[in-house]
C-alpha positions in Angstrom: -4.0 -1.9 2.6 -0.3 -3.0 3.8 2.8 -2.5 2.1 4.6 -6.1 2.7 7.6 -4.0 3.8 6.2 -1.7 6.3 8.7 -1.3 8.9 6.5 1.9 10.6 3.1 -0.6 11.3 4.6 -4.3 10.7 2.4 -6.4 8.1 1.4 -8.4 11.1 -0.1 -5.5 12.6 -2.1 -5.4 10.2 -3.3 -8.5 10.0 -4.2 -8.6 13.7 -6.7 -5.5 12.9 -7.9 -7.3 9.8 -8.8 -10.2 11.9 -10.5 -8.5 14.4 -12.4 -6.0 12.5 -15.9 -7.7 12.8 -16.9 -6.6 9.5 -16.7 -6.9 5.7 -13.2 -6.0 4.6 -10.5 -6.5 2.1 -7.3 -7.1 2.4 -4.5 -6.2 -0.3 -0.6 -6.5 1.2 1.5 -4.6 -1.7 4.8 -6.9 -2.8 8.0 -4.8 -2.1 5.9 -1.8 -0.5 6.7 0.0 2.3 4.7 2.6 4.9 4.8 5.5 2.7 4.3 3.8 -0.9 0.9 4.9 -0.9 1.3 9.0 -0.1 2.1 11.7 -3.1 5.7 12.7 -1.8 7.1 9.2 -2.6 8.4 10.0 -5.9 9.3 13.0 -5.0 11.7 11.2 -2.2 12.7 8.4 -4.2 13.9 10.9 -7.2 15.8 12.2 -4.8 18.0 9.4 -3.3 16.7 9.2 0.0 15.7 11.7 2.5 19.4 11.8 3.8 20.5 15.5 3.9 17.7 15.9 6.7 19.3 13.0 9.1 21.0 15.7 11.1 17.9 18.1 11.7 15.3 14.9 11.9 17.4 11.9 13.1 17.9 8.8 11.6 14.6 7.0 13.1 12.0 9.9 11.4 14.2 9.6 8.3 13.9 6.2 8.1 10.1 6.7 8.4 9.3 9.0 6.2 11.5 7.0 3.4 9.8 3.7 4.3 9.2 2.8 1.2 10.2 5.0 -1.2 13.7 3.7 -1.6 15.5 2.0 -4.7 13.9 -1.5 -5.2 10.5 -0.5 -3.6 7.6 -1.1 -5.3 7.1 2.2 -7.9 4.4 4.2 -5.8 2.4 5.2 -8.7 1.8 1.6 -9.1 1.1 0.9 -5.4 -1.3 4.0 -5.5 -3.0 2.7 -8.5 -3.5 -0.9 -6.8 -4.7 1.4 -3.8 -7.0 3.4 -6.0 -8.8 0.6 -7.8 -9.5 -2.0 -4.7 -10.8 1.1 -2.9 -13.1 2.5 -5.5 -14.3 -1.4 -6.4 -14.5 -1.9 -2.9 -17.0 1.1 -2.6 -18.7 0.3 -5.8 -20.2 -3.0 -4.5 -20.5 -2.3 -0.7 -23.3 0.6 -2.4 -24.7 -2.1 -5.0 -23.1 -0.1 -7.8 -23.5 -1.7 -11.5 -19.7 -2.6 -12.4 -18.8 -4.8 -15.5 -17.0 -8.0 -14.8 -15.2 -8.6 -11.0 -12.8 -5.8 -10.4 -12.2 -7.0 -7.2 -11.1 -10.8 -8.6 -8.0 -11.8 -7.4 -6.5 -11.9 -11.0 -7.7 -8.4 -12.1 -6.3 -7.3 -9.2 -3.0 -9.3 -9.5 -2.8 -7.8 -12.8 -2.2 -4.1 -11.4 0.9 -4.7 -9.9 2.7 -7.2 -7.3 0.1 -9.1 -4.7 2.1 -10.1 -1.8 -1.8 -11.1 -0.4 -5.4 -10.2 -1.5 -8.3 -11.2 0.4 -11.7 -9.7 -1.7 -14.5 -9.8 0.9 
C-alpha cells in the first residue's frame, strides 16, 4: 500500500521495493493519501486541525510526520483504511484458494472504494 502523498517513505520508494520483491504482490497507491492515512489516530488528528500545539515539544519535522496525511484535503482515512482492508483481505483470500464471489481484487471493484492513484492486482 502507498499513500500517493507520502512525504515520510516517497511513492517511489515504494515502487523500487515493489519491483524488486521477487514475488506475487499487489500494488494499491491511495489518491490524496499520505504516510499516516492508513493508522487509527488519523481522524483523531485531522479533527483536530493538525498536530500543531506539539511543534514546540516535538519539532516541526516529527509533526510534520506524524500529520502526513491526516490534514485538510487528504484522502478521509476511513476510506483509505477501507481500500486497505478490502485489497488485503481479497489479497489473502486467493493467495489461500479461498471461494470469493466475483473479482474483489478487479481493478474497478477496487476503483469503486475510493480514489486509485495506481492498482496493480497480481
Amino acid at each position: 500500500m502507498i499513500g500517493e502523498l507520502d512525504a515520510v517513505v516517497p511513492a517511489e520508494r515504494s515502487y523500487e521495493l515493489f519491483e524488486t520483491a521477487g514475488v506475487a504482490l499487489s500494488l494499491l497507491n491511495i489518491q490524496g493519501a499520505g504516510h499516516n492515512s492508513f493508522t487509527d489516530p488519523c481522524r483523531g488528528i485531522a479533527d483536530l486541525g493538525g498536530l500543531g500545539a506539539l511543534t514546540a515539544l516535538l519539532g516541526e519535522e516529527q509533526v510534520a510526520r506524524a500529520e502526513d496525511g491526516c490534514t485538510s484535503g487528504a484522502t478521509e482515512p476511513e476510506i483509505a483504511q477501507a481500500m486497505v482492508n478490502h485489497v488485503t483481505v481479497a489479497w489473502l483470500n486467493t493467495l489461500f484458494d479461498i471461494s470469493m464471489t466475483g473479482d474483489p481484487l478487479a481493478v474497478e471493484v477496487v476503483a469503486g472504494l475510493g480514489p486509485l492513484e495506481d492498482y496493480r492486482p497480481n
